[in-house]
N, C-alpha and C positions, 0 to 999 in steps of 0.2 A: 504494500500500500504506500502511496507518496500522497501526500502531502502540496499543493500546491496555494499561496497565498498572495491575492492582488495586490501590490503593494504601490500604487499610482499613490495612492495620499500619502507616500513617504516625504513627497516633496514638499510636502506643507508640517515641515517636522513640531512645529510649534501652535499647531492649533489643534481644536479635537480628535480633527478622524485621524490626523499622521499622529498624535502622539496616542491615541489609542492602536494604531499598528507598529508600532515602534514601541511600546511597551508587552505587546503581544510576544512579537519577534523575541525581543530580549528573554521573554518569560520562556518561552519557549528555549530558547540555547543555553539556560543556567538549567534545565529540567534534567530528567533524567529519563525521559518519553523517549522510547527508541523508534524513529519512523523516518524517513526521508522526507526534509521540509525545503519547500524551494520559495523562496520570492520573486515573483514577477516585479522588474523595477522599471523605468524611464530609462529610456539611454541618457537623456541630458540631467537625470537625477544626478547633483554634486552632493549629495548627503552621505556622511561617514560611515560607513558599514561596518564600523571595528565593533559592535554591538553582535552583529551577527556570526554566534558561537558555533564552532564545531563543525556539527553534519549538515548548517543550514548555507543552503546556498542561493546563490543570485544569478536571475536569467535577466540579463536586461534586452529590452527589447524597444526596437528606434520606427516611428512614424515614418509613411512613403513622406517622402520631399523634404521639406526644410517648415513645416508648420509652425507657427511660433503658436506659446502654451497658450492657450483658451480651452472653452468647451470644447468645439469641435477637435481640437487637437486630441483632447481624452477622453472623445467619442470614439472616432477612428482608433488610438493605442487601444481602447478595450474590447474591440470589435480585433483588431489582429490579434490580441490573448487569449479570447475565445477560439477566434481561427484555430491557432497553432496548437490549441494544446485538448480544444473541447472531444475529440475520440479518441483518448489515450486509456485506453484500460487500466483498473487499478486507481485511478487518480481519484483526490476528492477536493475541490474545487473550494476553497473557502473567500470572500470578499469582505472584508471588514467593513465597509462601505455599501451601499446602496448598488446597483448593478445591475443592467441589462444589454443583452447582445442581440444580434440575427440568431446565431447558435447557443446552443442550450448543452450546460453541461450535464451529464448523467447523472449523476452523486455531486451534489453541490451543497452547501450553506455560506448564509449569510448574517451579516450585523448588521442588527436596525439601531438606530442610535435613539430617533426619537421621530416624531411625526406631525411634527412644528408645522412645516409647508403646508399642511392640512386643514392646521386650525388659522394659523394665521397667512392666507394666502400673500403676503405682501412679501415671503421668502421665496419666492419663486422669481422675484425681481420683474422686471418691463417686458420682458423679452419672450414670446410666445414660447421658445425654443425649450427654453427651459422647464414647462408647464409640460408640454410633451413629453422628455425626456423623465420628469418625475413621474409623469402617470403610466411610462413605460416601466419605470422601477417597483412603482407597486406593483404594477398588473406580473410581472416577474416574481414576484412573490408566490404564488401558489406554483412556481416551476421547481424553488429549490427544498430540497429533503429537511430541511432541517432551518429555522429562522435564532439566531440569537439576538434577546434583548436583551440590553446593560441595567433594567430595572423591571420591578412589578409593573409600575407605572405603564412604563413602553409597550410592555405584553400587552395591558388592558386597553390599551388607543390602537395597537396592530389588532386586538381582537374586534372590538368595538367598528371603529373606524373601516377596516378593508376586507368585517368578514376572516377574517386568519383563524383556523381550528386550534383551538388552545395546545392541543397535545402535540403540536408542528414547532411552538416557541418553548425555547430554554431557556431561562434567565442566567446569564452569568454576569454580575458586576463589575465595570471597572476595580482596578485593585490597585493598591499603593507600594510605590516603586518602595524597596526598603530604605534609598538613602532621604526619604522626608518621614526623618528624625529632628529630635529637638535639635538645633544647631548653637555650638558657640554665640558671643555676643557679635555680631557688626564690626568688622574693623574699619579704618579710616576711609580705607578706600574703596569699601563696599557705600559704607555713605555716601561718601562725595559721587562715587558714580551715578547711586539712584536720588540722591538729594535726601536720603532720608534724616530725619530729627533721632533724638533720644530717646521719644516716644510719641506712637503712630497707630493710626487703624489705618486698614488696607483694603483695598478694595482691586481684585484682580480678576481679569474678566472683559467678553468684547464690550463697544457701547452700541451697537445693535439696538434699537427701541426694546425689545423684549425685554434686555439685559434689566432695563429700569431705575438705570445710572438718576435721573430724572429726579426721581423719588426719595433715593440715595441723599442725592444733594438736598431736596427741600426739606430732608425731614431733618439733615444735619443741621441747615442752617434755623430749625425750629430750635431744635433743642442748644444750639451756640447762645440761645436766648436767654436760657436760663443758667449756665452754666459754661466755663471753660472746658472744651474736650480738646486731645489729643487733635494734632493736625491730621486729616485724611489726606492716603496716599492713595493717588490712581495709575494703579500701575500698568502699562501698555500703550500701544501708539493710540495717539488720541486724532480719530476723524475728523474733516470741516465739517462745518457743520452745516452745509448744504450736503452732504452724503446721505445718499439715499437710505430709507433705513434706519439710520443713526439718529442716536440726541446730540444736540448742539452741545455740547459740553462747556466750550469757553463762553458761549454766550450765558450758560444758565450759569456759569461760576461769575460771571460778572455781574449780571442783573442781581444777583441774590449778593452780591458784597462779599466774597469767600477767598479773594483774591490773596489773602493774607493766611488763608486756613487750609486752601487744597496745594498740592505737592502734585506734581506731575513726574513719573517715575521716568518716564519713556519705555522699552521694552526691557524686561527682565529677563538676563540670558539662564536658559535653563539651570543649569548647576549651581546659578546663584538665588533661585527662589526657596528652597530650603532655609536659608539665612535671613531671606525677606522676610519668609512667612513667622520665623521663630523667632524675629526678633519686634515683632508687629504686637501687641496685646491685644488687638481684635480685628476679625476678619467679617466685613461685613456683605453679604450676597443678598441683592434683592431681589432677583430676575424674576417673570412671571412666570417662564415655563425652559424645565428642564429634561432632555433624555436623562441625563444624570445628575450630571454636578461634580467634576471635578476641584474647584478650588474649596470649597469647606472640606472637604474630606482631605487636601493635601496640607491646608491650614491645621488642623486637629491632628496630624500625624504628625507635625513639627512643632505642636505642644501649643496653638493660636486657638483661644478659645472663637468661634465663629457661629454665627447666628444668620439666618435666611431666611426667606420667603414660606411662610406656610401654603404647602401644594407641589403638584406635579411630583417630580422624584425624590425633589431635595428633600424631605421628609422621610425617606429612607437613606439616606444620607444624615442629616442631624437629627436622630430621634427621637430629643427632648423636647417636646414641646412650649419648654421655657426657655427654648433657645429660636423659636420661629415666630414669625411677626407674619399679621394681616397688611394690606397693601391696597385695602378701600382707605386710607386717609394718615396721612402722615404721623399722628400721633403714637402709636404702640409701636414704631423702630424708637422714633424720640426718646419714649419713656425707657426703653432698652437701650438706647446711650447713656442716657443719663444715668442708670444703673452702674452700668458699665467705666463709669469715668468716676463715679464713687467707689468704685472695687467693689459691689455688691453683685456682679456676675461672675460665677465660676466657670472655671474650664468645663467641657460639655461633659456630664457626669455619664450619660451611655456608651460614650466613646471606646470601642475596643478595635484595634487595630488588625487583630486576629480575623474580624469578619469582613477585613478587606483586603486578607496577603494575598501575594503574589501567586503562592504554592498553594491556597485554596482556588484561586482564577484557573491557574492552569492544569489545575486537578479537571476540574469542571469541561473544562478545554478539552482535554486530550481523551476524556470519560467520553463525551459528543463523539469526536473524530474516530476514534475505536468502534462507535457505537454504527456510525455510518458505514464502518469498513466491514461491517459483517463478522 
């Protein structure tokens, strides 16, 4: 049995779906799962493959002509992945991502992340193209063996939502890479790089409208009202704010007077958020709708107590409910600042790290993959 996994969103190593394959990959080459695992990559992918352990190897494979990267460039690459590789016997066809071809593979599975574009159709963007191409990926959904979702949540909108028979979806969760542990304090020139203070709430994450950055800010600058809190740090590139999609971010930082209160991090290089996050006192996630919810969960493992949005996944993510807030009216994150900048909120008391390692993901992983190979 081999092993085959799309790995096109490797090239977006810092956002969701490449760092959910690029934590997969990795889980996978520290395992002890003996199978033949290959990745399909980009030929103009320049990403570091010193991650990829052992037996796992790399087919990279290059578009006809000279396409520069858009959709259609990684419409056609997964249309020639399929080509190449969809009658190979023995094979089982995994896409961490969303995916449809002409060809259909025999033994396949897939990761749903989440089913956002659904509820809120303004993620499908202006562009007809797009609309298609997603309704091509559901509709591919009743082709492959086997669907994984990253939460309950996900299961119940793929069931709900496209019709999907419960007993076709696995839930495996994202899992915490081991080195987001509590980290030393900050040295000078981790400061200086992201501009941080001596003490900071953080806030990391796209500004996307979902995101709910918006909310973030007004309910901070309620609560500045009554008290001094720690400066907020926004960490990530920060969009114009005519971006589609997006909140104006500098403009709601200036209308609202904050200009003295928010920190703009710029992008935070991987190996350095560990340090961000454990050296932050509070992680604040307001989004209204999540497949998962990476940063609370990465916050809480480097010892940040964090608090989010009551709903969608994140609530299997922080499962104290004295740690999640409503988001009809700015008042209940407020009064959870204000807590919070008295020292009267503790680290998230359900927090076990155990229900998010590495070795329980890829147990779950490879239990699937065994299960499809017969």
């Amino acid at each position: 049995m081999k092993l085959l996994i799309n790995g096109l969103s490797l090239k977006w190593p810092h956002v969701g779906l490449g760092v959910y394959t690029q934590r997969l990959i990795q889980g996978l080459g520290r395992s002890t799962w003996q199978s033949d695992v290959s990745v399909a990559v980009d030929s103009e992918c320049s990403l570091d493959y010193h991650y990829f352990k052992g037996r796992i190897e790399t087919v990279r494979l290059k578009t006809l002509g000279q396409l520069p990267h858009s959709l259609l460039h990684d419409l056609i690459w997964q249309e020639m992945l399929a080509y190449r590789f969809c009658g190979e016997e023995e094979l089982i066809f995994h896409s961490p991502t969303p995916f449809s071809s002409l060809c259909s593979f025999e033994n396949s599975v897939v990761t749903w992340h989440d089913c956002i574009p659904s509820r809120l159709p303004q993620y499908l963007g202006r562009k007809g193209i797009r609309r298609i191409l997603y309704h091509r990926q559901v509709d591919a959904l009743k082709r492959y063996r086997a669907i994984i979702a990253v939460s309950e949540f996900t299961k119940r909108e793929l069931i709900n939502l496209y019709n999907v028979p419960s007993e076709r979806v696995v839930v495996i969760p994202n899992h915490l890479p081991g080195e987001y542990l509590p980290q030393p304090k900050c040295g000078i020139h981790l400061r200086m790089r992201y501009s941080l203070p001596e003490k900071y709430w953080l806030y990391v994450g796209g500004y996307d409208f979902r995101k709910n950055v918006d909310f973030l800010l007004r309910s901070y600058s309620m609560a500045l009202k009554d008290k001094d809190l720690p400066k907020l740090v926004l960490a990530g590139k920060i969009p114009p704010d005519d971006a589609y999609c997006c909140t104006p971010v500098m403009s709601i930082v200036a209308e609202l007077g904050l200009n003295e209160h928010v920190i703009f991090s710029g992008f935070v290089q991987t190996e350095d958020l560990p340090f961000v996050y454990s050296n932050a006192s509070l992680l604040i996630y307001p989004s209204q709708m999540e497949g998962f919810g990476l940063p609370p969960l990465e916050a809480m493992g480097c010892g940040c107590t964090a608090i989010c949005t009551n709903g969608s996944s994140l609530n299997e993510v922080i499962t104290d409910s004295s740690h999640r807030f409503e988001i009809d009216n700015f008042k209940p994150l407020s009064m959870m600042m204000l807590s919070a900048a008295s020292g009267d909120l503790p680290f998230n008391p359900s927090f076990d790290r155990n229900n998010f390692s590495e070795e329980r993901t890829i147990k779950k992983y490879t239990s699937l993959i065994n299960t499809l190979a017969g």
